[in-house]
C-alpha positions in Angstrom: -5.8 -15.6 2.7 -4.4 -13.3 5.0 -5.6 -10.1 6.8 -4.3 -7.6 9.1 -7.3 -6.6 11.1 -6.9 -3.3 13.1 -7.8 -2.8 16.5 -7.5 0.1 19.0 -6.7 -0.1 22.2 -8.3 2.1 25.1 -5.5 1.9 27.8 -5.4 3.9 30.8 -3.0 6.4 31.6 -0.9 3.9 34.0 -1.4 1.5 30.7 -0.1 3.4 28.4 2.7 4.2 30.3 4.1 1.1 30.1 2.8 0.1 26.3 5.4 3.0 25.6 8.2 2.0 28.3 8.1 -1.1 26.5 8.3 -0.3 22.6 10.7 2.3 23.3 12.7 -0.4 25.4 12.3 -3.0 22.6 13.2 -0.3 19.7 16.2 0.5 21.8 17.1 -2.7 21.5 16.6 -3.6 18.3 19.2 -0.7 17.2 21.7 -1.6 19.1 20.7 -5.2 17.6 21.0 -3.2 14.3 24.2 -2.5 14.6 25.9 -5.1 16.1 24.5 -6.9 12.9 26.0 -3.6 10.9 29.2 -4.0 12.7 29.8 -8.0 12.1 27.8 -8.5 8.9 25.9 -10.5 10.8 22.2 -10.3 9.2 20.7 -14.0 9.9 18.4 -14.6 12.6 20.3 -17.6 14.5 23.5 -15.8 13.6 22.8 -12.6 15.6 20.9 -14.2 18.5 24.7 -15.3 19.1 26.1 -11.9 19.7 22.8 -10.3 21.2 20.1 -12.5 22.6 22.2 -12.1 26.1 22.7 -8.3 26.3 19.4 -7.5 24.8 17.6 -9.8 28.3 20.1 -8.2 30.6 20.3 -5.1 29.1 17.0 -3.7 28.5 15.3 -6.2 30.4 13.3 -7.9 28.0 11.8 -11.6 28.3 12.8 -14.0 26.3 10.2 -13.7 23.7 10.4 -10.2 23.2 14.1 -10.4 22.5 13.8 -13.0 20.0 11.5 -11.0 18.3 13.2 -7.5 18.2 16.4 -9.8 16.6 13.7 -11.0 14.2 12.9 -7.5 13.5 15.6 -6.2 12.6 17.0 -9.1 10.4 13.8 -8.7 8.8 14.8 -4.4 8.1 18.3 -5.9 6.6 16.5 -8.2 3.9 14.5 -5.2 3.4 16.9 -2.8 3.1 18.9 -5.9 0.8 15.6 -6.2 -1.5 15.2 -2.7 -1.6 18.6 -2.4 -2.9 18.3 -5.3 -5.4 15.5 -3.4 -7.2 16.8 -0.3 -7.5 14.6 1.7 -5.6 17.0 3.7 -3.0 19.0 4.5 -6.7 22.1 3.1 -8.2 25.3 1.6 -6.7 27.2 4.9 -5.6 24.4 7.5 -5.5 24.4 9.5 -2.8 20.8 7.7 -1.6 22.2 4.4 -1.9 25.3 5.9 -0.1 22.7 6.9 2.7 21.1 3.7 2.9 24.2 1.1 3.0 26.9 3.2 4.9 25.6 2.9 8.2 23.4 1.0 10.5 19.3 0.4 10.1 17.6 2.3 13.4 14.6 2.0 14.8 12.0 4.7 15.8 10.5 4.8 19.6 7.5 4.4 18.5 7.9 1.8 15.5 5.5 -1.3 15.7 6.7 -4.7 17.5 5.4 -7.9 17.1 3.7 -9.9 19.6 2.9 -13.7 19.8 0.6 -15.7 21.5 2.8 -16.4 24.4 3.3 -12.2 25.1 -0.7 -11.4 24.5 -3.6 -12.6 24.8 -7.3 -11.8 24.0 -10.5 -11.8 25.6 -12.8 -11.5 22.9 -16.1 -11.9 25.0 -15.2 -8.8 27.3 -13.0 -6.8 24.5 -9.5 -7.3 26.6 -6.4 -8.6 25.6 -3.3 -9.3 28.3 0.0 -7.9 27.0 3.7 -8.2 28.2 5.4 -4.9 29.0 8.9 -4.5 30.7 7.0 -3.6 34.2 5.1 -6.9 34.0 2.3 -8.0 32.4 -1.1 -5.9 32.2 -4.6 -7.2 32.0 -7.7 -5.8 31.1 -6.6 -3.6 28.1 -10.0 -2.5 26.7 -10.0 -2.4 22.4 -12.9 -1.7 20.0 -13.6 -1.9 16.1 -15.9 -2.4 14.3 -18.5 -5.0 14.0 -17.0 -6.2 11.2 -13.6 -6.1 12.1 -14.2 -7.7 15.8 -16.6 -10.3 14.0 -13.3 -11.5 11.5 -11.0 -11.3 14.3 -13.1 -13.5 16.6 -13.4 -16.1 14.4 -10.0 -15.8 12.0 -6.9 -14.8 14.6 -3.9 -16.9 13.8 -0.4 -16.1 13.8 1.2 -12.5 15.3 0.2 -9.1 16.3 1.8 -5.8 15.9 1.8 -3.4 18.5 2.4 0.4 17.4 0.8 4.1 18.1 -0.1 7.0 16.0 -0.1 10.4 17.3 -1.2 9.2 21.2 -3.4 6.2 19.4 -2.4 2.5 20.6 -3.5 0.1 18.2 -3.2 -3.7 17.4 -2.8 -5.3 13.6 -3.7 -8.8 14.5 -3.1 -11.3 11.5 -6.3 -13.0 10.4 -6.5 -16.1 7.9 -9.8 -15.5 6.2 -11.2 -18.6 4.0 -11.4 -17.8 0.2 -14.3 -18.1 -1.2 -14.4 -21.0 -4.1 -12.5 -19.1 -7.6 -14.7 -18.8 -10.4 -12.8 -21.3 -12.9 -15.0 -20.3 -16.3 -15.9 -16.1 -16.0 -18.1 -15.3 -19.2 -16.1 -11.9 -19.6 -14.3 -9.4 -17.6 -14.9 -5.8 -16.3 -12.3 -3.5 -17.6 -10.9 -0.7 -15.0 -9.3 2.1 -15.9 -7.5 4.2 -13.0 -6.9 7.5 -13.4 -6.7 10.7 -11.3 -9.5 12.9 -13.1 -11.6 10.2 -13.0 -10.2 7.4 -10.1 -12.2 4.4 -11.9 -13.8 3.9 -15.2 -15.6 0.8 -15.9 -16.1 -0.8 -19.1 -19.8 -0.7 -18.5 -19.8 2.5 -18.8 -19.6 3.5 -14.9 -17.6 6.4 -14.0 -16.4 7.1 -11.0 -15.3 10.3 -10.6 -12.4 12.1 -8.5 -13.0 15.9 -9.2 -13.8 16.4 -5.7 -11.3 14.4 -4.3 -9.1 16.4 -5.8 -10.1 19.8 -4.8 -9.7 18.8 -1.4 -6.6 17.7 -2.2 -5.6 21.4 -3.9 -7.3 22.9 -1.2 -5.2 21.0 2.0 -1.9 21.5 -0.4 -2.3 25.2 0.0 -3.4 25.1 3.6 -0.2 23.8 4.7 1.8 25.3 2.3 0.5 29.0 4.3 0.8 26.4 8.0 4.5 25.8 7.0 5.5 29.3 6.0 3.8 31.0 9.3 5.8 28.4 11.4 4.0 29.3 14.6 3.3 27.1 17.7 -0.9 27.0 16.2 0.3 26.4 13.1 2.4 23.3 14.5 -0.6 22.0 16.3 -2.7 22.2 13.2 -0.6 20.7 10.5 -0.1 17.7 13.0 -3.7 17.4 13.6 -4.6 17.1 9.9 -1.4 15.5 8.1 -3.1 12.0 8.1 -6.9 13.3 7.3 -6.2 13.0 3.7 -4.8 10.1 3.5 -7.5 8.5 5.5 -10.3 10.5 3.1 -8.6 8.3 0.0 -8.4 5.4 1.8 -11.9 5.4 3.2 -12.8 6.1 -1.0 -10.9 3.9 -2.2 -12.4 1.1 -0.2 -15.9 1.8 -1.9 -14.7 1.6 -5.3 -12.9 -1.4 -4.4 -15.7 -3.1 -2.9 -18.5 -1.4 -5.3 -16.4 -3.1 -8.1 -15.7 -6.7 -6.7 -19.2 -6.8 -5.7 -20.4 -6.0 -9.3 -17.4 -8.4 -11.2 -18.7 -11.3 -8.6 -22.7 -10.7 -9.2 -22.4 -10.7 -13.0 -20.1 -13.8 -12.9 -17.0 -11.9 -14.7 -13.5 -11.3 -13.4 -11.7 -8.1 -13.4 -9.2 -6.5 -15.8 -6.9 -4.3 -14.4 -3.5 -2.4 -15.5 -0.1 -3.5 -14.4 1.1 0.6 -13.5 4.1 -0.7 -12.0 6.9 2.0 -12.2 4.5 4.4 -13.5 6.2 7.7 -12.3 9.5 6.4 -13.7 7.9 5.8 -17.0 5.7 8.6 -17.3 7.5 12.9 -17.6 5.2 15.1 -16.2 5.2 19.2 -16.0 6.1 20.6 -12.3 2.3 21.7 -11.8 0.8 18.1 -12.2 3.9 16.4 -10.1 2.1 17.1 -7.1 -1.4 15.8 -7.8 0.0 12.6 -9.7 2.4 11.8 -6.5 -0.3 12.1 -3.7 -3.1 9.9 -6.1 -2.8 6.4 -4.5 -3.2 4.3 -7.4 -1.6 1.7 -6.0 -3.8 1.5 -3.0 -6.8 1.5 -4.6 -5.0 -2.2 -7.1 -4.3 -3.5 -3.7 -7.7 -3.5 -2.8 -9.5 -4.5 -5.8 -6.6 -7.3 -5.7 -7.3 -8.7 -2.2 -11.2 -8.3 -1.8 -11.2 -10.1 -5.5 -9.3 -12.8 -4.3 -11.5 -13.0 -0.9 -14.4 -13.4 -3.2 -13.0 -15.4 -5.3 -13.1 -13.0 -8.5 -10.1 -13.6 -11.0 -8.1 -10.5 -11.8 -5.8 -10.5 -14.9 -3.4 -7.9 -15.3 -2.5 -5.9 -18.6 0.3 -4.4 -20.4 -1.3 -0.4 -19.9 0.4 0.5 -23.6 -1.4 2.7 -26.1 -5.1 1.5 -24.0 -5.6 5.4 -24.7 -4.7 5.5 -28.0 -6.2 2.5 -29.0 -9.7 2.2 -30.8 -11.9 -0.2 -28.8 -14.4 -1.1 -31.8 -11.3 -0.9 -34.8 -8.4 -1.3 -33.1 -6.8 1.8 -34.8 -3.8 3.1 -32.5 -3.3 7.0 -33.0 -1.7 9.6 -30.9 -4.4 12.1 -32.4 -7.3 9.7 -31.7 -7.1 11.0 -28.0 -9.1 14.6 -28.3 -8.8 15.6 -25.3 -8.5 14.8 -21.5 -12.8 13.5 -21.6 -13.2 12.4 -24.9 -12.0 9.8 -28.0 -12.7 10.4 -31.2 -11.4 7.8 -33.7 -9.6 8.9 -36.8 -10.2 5.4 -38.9 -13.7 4.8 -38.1 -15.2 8.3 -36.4 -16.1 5.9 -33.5 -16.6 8.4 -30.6 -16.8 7.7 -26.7 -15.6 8.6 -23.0 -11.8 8.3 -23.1 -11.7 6.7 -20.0 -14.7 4.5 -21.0 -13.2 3.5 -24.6 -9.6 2.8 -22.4 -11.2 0.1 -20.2 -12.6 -1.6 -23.0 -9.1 -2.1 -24.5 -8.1 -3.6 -20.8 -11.0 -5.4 -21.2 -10.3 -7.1 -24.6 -6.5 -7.9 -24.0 -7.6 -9.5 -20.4 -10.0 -11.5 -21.8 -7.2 -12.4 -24.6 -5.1 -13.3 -22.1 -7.2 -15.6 -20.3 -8.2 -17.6 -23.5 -4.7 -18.2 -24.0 -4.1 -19.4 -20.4 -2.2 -16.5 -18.8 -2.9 -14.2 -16.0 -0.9 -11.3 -16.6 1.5 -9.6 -19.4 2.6 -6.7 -16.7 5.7 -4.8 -18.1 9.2 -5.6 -16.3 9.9 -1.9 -14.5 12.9 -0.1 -17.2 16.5 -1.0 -16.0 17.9 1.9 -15.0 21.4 3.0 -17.0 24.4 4.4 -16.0 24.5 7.7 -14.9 21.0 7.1 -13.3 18.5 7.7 -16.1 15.9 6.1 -16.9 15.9 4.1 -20.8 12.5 5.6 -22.4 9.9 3.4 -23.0 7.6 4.2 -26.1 4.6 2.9 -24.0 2.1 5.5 -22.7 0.0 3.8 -19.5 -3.5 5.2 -19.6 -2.9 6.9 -16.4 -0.5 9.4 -17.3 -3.2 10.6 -19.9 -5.0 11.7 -17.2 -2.4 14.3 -15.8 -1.2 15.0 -19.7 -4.1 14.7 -22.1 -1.4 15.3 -24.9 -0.6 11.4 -24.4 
């Protein structure tokens, strides 16, 4: 499977100098590229080396690898920008977003990533260097560090390309690695049900909560700090807001990560595979009051899937994905659906049988049993299409709940 291992470089001043000379050279580039592409309809890769490969070399003085790659680039933006389109997600056909998106050329920040082959870098893995091509020539000796872990995988897994980009002064590296798989478990004896939500990030059918109360009162907490950081608009206030807009995203992530790895590590010892909701489209599905908007935007549900998903896979853990309907409103010991059935935002009490439980708990058993269903019957997944939108641009309502709205809205 494939990995993006990240690595950070430590240039030196005279270094850095040119890593930036030469991404904002190739990002120059590469709008330019953009809209000669824009200009011609001219979006394939062989296509618009036709019109550009030449100016790009002589122009911003790029080898000849680096300009095949920024026309690679940005044909790769326009089938983005195309798929985007295709699913719906920049709005329908004549909104003023799609409008936005399709009326004029894709450009390219100074700073956005560029990719690098084997030919333009190359690494020293015994003395933590890599070489790299830069429009003043190429420099050696670029120090970079990570972790053990990290410099262990990329040591023994680099293949393929390498993305050069910087964050706030930071250079850094994302170096493809193909990891080996570990052998999938053909035959799991049952599955661990996960239930994702924003009070509590991840319930497991065993019973194990994993709460995300104090996650969330950071998150209150640095809402208001730079609500009061905007509003004084002051030089300081500048300086701090830039300092910590990525600190909570990197807080979730860094969580996120344990729960993912807690939870493979716990599927693959007890020889089950995991259960897990399709939430695909959730905030289109799901009508929230302007007070919760916030907190269910910033959760990072999605995140959190996509690691369970990949470190599953790496340790060759099934994962089965469910249809998230009525999972809160459904009994897990009688399988009596009722709205009423779900007291409150904590707690399940059955109006068939008086079974009582955790909410969150009694939701990932449901995942639970329809995974294991659906892997008796042979499939792998009954994840909900995402609602076509209708004309006018709403949204056709959907008389499935998914278990993590309840969270935000205990009335579901």
């Amino acid at each position: 499977m494939k990995l993006t291992v990240q690595i950070r470089l430590l240039p030196t001043p005279v270094q850095a100098a040119a890593l930036e000379a030469t991404l904002r050279a190739c990002n120059e580039a590469a709008t330019w590229a953009g809209g000669v592409a824009f200009e011609k309809d001219v979006k394939r890769n062989f296509a618009l080396r036709e019109h550009t490969y030449g100016e790009i070399k002589a122009r911003w003085r790029l080898g000849a690898q680096a300009a095949q790659h920024v026309i690679k680039k940005t044909c790769d933006a326009y089938a983005t920008l195309k798929a985007n389109l295709k699913a719906g997600n920049l709005g329908r056909p004549g909104s003023k977003r799609y409008r936005k998106a399709t009326e004029k050329p894709v450009a390219f920040r100074p700073g956005s990533a560029q990719p690098y082959d084997d030919r333009m870098l190359s690494w020293q893995m015994a003395g933590r260097r890599v070489s790299v091509w830069t429009v003043v020539g190429r420099i050696k000796d670029v120090a970079f560090t990570g972790s053990a872990e990290q410099l262990a995988t990329l040591a023994l897994y680099r293949k393929g390309e390498s993305d050069l980009l910087v964050w706030d002064g930071m250079w850094f590296l994302n170096a493809t690695c193909e990891v080996p798989e570990a052998p999938p478990n053909p035959d799991p004896h049952d599955f661990l049900g996960i239930d994702l939500g924003i009070v509590n990030i991840a319930t497991t059918s065993d019973g194990e909560i994993m709460a995300g109360r104090e996650l969330n009162r950071i998150r209150t907490r640095e809402r208001i700090l730079r609500t009061k950081l905007q509003k004084k608009d002051t030089p300081s206030a500048k300086r701090r807001l830039k300092k910590r807009r990525r600190k909570e995203s990197r807080r979730a992530r860094d969580i996120n990560h344990k729960i993912a790895k807690h939870v493979v590590a716990e599927a693959e010892r007890t020889g089950r595979g995991i259960a897990l909701e399709e939430l695909t489209g959730i905030r289109e599905r799901v009508r929230l009051r302007k007070p919760q908007r916030a907190t269910h935007s910033s959760w990072a549900f999605a995140q959190l899937g996509a690691f369970i998903a990949y470190k599953a896979e790496k340790a060759g853990v099934p994962v089965v994905y469910v249809d998230p309907a009525y999972t809160s409103r459904t009994c897990a010991e009688c399988g009596h659906i009722d709205r009423a059935n779900r007291v409150s935002q904590a707690w399940f009490a059955c109006r068939s049988c008086g079974f009582v439980d955790h909410a969150d708990r009694n939701s990932s058993r449901n995942i639970r049993a329809r995974a294991w269903q659906l892997w008796r019957r042979g499939a792998l997944s009954t994840a909900p299409a995402p609602p076509p939108r209708q004309r006018g641009g709403a949204r056709r309502k959907r008389s499935v709940t998914a278990s993590d709205a309840r969270c935000a809205n205990p009335a579901l």
